[in-house]
C-alpha positions as a Markdown table, in Angstrom:
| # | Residue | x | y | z |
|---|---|---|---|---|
| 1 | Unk | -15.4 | 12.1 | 27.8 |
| 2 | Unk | -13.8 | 15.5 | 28.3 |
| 3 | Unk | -14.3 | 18.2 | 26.0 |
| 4 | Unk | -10.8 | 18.2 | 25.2 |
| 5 | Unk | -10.3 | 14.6 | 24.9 |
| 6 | Unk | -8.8 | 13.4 | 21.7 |
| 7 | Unk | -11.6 | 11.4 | 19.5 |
| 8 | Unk | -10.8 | 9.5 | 16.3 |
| 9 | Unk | -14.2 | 9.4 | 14.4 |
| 10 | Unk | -14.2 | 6.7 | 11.6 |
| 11 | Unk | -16.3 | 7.1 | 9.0 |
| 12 | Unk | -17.0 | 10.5 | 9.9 |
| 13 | Unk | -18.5 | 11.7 | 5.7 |
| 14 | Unk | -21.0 | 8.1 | 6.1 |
| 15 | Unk | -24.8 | 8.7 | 7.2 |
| 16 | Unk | -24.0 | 7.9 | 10.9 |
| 17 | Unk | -20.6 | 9.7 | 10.9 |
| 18 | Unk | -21.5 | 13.3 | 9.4 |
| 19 | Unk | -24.1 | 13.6 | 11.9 |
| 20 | Unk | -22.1 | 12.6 | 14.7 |
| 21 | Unk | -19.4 | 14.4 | 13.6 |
| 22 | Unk | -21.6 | 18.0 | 13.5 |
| 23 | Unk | -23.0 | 17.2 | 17.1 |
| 24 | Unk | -19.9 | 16.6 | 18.7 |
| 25 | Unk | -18.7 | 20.0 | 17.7 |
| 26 | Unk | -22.5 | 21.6 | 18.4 |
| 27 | Unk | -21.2 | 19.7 | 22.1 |
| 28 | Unk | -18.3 | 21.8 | 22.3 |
| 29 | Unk | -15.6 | 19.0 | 21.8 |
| 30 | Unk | -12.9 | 20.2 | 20.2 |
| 31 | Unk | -10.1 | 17.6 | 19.6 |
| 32 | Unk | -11.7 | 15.0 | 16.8 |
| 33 | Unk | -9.9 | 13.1 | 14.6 |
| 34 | Unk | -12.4 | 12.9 | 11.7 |
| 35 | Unk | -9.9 | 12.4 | 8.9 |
| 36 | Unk | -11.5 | 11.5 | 5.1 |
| 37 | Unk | -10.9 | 8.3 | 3.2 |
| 38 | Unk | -8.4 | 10.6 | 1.2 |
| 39 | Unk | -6.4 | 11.5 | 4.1 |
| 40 | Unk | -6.6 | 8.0 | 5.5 |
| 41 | Unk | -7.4 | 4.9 | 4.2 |
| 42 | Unk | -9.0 | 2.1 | 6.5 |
| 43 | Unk | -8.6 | -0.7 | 4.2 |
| 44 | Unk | -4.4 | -0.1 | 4.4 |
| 45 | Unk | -3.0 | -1.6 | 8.0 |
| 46 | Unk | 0.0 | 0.1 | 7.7 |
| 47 | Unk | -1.6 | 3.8 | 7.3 |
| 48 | Unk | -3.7 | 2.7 | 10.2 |
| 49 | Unk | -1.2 | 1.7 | 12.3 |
| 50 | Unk | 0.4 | 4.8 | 11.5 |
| 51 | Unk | -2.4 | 7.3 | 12.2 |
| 52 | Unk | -2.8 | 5.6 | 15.7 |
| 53 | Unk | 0.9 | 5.7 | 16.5 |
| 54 | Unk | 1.2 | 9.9 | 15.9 |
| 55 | Unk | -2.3 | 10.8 | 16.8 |
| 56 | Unk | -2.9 | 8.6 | 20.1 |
| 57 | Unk | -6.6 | 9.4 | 20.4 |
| 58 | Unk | -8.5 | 8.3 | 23.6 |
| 59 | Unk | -11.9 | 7.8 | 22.2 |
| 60 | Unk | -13.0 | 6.0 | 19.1 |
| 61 | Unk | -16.0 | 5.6 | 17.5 |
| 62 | Unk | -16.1 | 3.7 | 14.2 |
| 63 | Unk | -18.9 | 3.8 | 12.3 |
| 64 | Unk | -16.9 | 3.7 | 8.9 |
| 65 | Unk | -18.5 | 0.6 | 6.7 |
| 66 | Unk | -19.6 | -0.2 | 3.4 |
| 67 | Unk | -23.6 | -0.2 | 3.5 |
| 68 | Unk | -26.1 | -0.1 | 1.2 |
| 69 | Unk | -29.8 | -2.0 | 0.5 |
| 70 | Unk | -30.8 | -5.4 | -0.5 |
| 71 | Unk | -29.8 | -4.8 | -3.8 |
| 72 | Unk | -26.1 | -3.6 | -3.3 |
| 73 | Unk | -25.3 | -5.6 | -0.3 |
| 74 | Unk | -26.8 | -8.7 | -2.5 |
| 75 | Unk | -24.5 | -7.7 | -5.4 |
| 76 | Unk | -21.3 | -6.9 | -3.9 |
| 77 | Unk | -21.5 | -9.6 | -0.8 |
| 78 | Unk | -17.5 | -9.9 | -1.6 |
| 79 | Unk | -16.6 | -6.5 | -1.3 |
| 80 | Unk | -18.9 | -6.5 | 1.8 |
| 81 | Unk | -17.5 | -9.0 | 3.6 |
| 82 | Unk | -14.2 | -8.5 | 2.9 |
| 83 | Unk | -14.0 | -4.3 | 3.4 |
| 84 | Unk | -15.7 | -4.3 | 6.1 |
| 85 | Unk | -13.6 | -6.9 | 8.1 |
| 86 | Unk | -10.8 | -5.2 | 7.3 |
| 87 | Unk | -12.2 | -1.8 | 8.6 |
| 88 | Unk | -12.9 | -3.0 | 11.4 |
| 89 | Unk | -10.4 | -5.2 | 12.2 |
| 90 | Unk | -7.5 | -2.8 | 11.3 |
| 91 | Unk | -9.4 | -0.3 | 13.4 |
| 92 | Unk | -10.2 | -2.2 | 16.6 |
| 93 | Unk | -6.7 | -3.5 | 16.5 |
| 94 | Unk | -4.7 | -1.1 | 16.5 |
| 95 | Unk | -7.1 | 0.9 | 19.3 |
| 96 | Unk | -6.4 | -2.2 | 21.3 |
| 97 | Unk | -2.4 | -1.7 | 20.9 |
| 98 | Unk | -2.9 | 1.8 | 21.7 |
| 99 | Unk | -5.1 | 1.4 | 25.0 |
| 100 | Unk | -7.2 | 4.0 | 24.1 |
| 101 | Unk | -9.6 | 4.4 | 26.9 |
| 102 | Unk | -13.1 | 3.2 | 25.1 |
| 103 | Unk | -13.8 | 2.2 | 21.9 |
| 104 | Unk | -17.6 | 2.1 | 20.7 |
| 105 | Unk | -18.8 | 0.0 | 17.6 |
| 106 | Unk | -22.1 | 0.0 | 15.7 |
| 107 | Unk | -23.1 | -3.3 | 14.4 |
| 108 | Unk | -26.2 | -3.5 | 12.3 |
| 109 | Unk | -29.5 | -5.7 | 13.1 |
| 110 | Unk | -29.0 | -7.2 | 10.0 |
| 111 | Unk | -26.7 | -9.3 | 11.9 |
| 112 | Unk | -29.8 | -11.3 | 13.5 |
| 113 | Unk | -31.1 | -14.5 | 12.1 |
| 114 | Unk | -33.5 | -14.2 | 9.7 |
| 115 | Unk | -36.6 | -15.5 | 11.0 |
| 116 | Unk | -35.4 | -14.9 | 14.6 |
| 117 | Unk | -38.4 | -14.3 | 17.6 |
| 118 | Unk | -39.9 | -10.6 | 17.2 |
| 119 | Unk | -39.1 | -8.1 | 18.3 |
| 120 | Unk | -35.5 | -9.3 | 18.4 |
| 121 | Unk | -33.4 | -9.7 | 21.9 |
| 122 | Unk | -29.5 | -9.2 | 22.2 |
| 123 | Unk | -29.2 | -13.2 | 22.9 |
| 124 | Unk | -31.0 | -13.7 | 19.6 |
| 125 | Unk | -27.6 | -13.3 | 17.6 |
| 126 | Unk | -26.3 | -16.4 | 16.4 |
| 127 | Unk | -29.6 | -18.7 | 16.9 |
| 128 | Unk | -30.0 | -19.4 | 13.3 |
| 129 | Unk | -29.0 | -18.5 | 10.2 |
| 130 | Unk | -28.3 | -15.4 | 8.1 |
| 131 | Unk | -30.9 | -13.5 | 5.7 |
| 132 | Unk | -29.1 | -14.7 | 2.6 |
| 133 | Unk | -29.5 | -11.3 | 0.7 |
| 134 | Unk | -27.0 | -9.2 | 3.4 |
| 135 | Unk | -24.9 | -12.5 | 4.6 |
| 136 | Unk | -21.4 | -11.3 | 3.8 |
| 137 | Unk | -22.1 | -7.9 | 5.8 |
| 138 | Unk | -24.0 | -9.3 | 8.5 |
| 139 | Unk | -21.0 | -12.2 | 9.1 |
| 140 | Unk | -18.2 | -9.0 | 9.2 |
| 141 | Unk | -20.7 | -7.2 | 11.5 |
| 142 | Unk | -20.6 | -10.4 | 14.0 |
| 143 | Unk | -17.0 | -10.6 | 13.3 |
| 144 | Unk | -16.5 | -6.9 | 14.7 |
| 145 | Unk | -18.9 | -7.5 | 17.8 |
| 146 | Unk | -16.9 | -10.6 | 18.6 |
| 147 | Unk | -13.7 | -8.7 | 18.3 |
| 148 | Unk | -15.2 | -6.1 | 21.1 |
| 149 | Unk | -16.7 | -8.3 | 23.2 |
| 150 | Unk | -13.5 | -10.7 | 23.3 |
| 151 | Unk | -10.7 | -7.6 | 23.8 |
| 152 | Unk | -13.4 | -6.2 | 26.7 |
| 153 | Unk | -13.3 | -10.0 | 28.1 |
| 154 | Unk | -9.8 | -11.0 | 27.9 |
| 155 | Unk | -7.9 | -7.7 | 28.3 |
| 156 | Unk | -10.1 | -5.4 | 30.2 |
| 157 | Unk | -10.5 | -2.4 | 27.6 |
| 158 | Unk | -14.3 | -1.3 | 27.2 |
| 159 | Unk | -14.4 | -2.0 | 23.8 |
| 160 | Unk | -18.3 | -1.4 | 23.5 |
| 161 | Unk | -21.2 | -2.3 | 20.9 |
| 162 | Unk | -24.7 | -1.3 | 20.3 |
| 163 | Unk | -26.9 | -2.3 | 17.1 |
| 164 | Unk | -28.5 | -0.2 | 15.3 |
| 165 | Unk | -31.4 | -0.6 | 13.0 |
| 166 | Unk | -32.4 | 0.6 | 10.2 |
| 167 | Unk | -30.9 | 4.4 | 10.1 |
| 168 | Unk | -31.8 | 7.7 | 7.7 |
| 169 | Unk | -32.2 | 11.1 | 7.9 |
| 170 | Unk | -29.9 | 14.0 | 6.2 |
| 171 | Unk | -26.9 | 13.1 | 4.7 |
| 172 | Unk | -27.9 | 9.8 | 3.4 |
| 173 | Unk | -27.2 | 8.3 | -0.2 |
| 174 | Unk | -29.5 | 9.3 | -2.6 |
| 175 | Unk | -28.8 | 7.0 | -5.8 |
| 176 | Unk | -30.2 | 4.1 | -6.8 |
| 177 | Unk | -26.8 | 1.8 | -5.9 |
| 178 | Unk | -26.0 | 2.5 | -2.4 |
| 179 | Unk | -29.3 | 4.1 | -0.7 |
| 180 | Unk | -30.9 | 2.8 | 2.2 |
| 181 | Unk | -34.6 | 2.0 | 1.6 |
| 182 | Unk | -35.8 | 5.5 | 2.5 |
| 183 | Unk | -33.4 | 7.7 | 0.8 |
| 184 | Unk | -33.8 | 5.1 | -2.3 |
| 185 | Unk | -38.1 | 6.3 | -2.0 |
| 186 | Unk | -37.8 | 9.4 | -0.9 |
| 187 | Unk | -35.5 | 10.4 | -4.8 |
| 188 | Unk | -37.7 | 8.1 | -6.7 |
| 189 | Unk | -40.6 | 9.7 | -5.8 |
| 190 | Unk | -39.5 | 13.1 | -5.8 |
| 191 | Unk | -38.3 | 12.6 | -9.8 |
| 192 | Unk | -41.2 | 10.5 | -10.6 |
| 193 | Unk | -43.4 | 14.0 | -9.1 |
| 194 | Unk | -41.1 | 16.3 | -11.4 |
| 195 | Unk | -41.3 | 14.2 | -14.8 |
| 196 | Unk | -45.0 | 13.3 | -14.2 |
| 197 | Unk | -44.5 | 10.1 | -14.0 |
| 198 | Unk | -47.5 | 7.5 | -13.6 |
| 199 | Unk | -46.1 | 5.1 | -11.1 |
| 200 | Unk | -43.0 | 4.3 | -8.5 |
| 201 | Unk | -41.8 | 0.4 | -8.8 |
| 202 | Unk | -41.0 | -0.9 | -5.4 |
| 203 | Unk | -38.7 | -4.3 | -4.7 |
| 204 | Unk | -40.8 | -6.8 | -3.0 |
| 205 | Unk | -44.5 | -7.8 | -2.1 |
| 206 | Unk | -44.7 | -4.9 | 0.5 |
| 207 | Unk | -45.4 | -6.3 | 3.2 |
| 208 | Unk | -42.1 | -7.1 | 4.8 |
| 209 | Unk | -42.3 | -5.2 | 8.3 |
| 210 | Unk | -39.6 | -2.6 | 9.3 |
| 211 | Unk | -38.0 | -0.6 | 12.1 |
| 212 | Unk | -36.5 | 2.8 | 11.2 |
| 213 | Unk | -34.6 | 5.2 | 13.7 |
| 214 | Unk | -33.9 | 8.7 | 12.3 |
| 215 | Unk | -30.4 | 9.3 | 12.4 |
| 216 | Unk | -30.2 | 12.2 | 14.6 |
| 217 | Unk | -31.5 | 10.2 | 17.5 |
| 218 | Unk | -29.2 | 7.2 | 16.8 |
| 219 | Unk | -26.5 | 9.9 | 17.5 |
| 220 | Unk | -28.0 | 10.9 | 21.0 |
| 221 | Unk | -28.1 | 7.1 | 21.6 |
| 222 | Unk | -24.2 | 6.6 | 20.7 |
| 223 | Unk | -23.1 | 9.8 | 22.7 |
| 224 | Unk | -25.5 | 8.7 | 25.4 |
| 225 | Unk | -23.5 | 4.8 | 25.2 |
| 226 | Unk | -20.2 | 6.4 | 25.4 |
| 227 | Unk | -20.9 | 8.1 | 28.6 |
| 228 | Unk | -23.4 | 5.6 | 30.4 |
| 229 | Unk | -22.7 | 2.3 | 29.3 |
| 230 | Unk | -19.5 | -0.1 | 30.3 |
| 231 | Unk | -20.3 | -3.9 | 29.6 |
| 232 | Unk | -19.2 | -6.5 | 27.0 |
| 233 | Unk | -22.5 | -6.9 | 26.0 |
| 234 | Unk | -23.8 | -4.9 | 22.8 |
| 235 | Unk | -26.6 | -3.5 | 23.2 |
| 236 | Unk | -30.0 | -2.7 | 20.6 |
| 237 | Unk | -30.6 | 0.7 | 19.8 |
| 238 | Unk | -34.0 | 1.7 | 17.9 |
| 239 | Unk | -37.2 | 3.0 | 17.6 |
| 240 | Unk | -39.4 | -0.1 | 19.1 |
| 241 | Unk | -41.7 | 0.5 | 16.4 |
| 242 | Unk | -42.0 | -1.1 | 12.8 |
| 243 | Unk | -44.2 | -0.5 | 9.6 |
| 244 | Unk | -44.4 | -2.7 | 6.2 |
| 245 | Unk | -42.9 | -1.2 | 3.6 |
| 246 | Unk | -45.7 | -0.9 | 2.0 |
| 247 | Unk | -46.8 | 1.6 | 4.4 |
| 248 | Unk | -43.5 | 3.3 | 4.7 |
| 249 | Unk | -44.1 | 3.6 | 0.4 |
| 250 | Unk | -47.6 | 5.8 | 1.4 |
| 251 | Unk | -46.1 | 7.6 | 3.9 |
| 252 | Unk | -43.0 | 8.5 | 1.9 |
| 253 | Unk | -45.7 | 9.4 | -1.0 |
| 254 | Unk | -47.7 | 11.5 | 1.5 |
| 255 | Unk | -44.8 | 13.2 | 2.7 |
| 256 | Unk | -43.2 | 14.2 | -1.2 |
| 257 | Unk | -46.6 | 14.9 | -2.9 |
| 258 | Unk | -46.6 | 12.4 | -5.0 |
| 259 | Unk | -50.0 | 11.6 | -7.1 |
| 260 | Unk | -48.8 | 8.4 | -8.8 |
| 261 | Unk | -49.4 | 4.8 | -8.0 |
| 262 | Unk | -47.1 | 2.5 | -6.1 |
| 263 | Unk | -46.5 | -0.7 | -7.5 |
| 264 | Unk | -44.8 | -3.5 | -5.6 |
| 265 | Unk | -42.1 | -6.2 | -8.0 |
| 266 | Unk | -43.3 | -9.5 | -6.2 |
| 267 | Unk | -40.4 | -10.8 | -8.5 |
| 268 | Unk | -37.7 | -9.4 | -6.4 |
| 269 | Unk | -36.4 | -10.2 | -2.8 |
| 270 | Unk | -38.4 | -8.8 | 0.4 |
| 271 | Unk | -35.7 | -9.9 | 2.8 |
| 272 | Unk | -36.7 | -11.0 | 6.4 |
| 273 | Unk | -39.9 | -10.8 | 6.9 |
| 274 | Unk | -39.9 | -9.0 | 9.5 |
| 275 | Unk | -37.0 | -6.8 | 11.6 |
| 276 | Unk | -38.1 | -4.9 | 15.2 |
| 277 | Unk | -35.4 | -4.8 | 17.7 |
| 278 | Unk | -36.2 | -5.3 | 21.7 |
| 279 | Unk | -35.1 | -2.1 | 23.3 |
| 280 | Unk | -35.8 | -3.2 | 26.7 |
| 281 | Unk | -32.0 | -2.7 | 27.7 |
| 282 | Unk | -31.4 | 0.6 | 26.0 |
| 283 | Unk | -34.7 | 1.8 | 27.7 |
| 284 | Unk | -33.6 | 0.8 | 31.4 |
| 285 | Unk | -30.5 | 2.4 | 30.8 |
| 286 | Unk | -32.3 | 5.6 | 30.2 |
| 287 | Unk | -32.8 | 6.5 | 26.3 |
| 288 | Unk | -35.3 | 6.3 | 24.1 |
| 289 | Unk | -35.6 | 7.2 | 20.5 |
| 290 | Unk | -38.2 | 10.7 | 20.0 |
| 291 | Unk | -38.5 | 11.4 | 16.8 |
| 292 | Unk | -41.8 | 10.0 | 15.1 |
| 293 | Unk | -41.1 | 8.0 | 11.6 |
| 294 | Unk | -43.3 | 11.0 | 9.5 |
| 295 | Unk | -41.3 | 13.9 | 11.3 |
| 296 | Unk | -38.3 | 12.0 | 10.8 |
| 297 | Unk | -39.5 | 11.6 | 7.0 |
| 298 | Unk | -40.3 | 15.4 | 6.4 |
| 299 | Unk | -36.9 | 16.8 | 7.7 |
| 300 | Unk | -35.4 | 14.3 | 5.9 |
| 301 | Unk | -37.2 | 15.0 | 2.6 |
| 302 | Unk | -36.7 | 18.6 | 3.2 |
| 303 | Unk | -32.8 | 18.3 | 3.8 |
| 304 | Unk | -32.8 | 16.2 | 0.1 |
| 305 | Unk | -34.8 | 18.8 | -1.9 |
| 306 | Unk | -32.3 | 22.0 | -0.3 |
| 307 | Unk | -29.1 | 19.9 | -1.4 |
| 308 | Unk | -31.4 | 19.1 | -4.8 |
| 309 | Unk | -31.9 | 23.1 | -5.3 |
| 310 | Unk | -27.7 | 23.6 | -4.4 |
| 311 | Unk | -26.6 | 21.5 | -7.2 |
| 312 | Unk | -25.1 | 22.8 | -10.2 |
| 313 | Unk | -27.6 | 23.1 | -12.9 |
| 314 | Unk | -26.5 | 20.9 | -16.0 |
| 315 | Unk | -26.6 | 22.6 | -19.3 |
| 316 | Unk | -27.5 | 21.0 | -22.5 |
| 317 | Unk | -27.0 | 22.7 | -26.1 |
């Protein structure tokens, strides 16, 4: 891409897209489209197909979704399903109309089978069947890699994928609802350190094994994609390395300074039970993730209690 070259970034306040959105700019390109949900809503196909009709980008990126953890994508599977297939699909539709030059979409590995081979290979998708807890995401994901790969196929636009694993780092969700598994720690901790509290409840036995990429890197992986990599193929973007959660949980604990005990709820879901991408291809091509999990975790946590210390102080009488 040029530095002038128009980009449409969608999704650009999300975890993914605020980062991108700040290192494109650090970059020196200076014609994104990185409009808000206010200013343009991707669930309505006609304000869609009107932002793509004045603004003509040449690049798009879309990393707009609705994401959360096991227990919000378990919850709200509907919603899931159904916004996200009609982000995506009003997106990569009308970029096909428009022949913008590239489009790049993040899937998720949440999209693999749930006891698939580890760690998990590109031609794993579709061998079995879906972790139960993230199905309605996981089949709009597929839907949205489909939609790529076919366009790229059938029409010749390099409409591109990758799949991410598990992301965090600043910006991230910190509630209860909609955070990631580190973001959800990392603020549960932290408030069970101020109020004293003896112990942290954790969903799950523990010893579920995951991958985590720290966001900033996952954004040197996309910009690397969009400038090295042409194929229909998606391709898996992560660390290569896993941990169980239960040693992400001491880790997180080591990392906020927290004294108490953690206590793992058997009672509620672990998910797969295990989740390591193969980064084989994304390695050949020339990246690799550098940021190790407990420097990722200590910027991270550092970044949480600054935007803790900015918020307005509530007053009680």
């Amino acid at each position: 891409m040029d530095k002038d070259s128009r980009v449409f970034l969608a999704g650009g306040t999300g975890l993914v897209g605020a980062n991108l959105l700040a290192e494109l700019r650090a970059r020196g390109y200076s014609n994104i489209l990185a409009p808000t949900r206010r200013q343009l809503d991707l669930l309505n196909s006609n304000a869609v197909q009107s932002f793509f009709e004045h603004e003509r980008p040449e690049y798009v990126i879309l990393a707009a979704a609705r994401a959360g953890g096991i227990k919000a994508s378990s919850t709200f599977s509907a919603e899931f399903l159904f916004e996200n297939l009609t982000i995506q699909n009003n997106v990569i539709w009308n970029a096909h109309r428009s022949q913008v030059r590239k489009l790049l979409f993040l899937g998720s590995s949440c999209v693999y089978p749930g006891l698939a081979p580890q760690p998990m290979k590109e031609e794993y998708l579709l061998s079995g069947q879906f972790e139960p807890t993230n199905e309605g995401y996981s089949i709009a994901k597929v839907s949205g890699l489909k939609l790529c790969e076919y366009i790229y196929r059938q029409y010749g636009q390099k409409f591109i994928s990758c799949m991410p694993c598990n992301l965090y780092g600043p910006g991230d969700y910190y509630d209860t609802e909609r955070g990631h598994v580190i973001s959800s720690l990392l603020m549960r901790m932290h408030d069970a350190k101020e109020m004293g509290a003896p112990s942290v409840s954790v969903w799950g036995t523990g010893n579920a094994r995951r991958e985590f990429l720290y966001v900033k890197d996952a954004v040197d992986a996309l910009l690397f994609l969009l400038e090295h990599y042409d194929s229909a193929r998606f391709v898996n973007v992560g660390s290569g390395v896993d941990v169980t959660i239960s040693e992400l949980a001491d880790m997180i604990r080591r990392v906020v300074g927290y004294q108490g005990e953690i206590v793992f709820d058997a009672t509620k879901p672990d998910g797969v039970p295990r989740k390591l991408l193969n980064v084989d291809r994304m390695n050949t091509l020339g990246w690799r993730a550098r940021t190790p999990l407990e420097e990722g975790l200590r910027a991270t946590y550092a970044e949480f209690v600054f935007q803790r210390s900015q918020a307005p102080k509530v007053v009680t009488q």
